[in-house]
N, C-alpha and C positions, 0 to 999 in steps of 0.2 A: 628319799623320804619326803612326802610332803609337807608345806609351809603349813603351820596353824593359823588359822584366821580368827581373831577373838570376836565373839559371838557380838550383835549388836551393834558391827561397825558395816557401812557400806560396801559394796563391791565395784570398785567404781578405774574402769581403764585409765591409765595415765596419758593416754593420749585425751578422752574428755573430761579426764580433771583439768588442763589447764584450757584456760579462757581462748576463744579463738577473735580474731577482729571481725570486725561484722561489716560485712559489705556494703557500701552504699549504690544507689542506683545510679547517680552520673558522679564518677571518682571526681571529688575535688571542686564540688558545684556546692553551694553554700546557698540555692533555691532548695537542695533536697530536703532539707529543715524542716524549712517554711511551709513544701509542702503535704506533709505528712498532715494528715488530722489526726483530733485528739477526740475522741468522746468518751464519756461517762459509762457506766455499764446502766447504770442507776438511770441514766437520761433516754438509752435505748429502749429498757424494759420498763420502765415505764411506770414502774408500782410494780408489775407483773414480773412472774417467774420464768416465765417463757416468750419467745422471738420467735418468729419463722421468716427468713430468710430466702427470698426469691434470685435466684442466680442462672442465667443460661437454661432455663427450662426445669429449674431442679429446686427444691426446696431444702433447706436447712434449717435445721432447727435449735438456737441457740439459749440453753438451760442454765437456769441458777438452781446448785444444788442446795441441799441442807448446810453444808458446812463453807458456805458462799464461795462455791469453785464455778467457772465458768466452762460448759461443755456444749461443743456445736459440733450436728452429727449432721447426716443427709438422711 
């Protein structure tokens, strides 16, 4: 017979419910910090709602939604 599952709760794998470590680019290098940047979303867009993103011949286009969610499509 099957499990009941109470209505309202996620469905969510136990192998991605727990946290995994997050790789870094050179294991053990204490520059990979440093060089990360950091920007703003606010400082990208400008005032504006939308980004277009020039990559390798491609453009993207990077949206702030209604409910200030961050979505970059091609």
């Amino acid at each position: 017979m099957p499990t009941a599952i109470p209505l309202g709760l996620p469905l969510v794998s136990r192998r991605l419910a727990r946290p995994s470590p997050r790789p870094s680019l050179r294991p053990g290098s204490a520059e990979d910090a440093a060089a990360v940047r950091h920007i703003s979303s606010q400082s990208l867009l400008d005032g504006g709602r939308e980004l277009v993103i020039q990559h390798q011949g491609s453009e993207y286009h990077l949206r702030l939604t209604r409910n200030d969610k961050l979505i970059l499509t091609k």
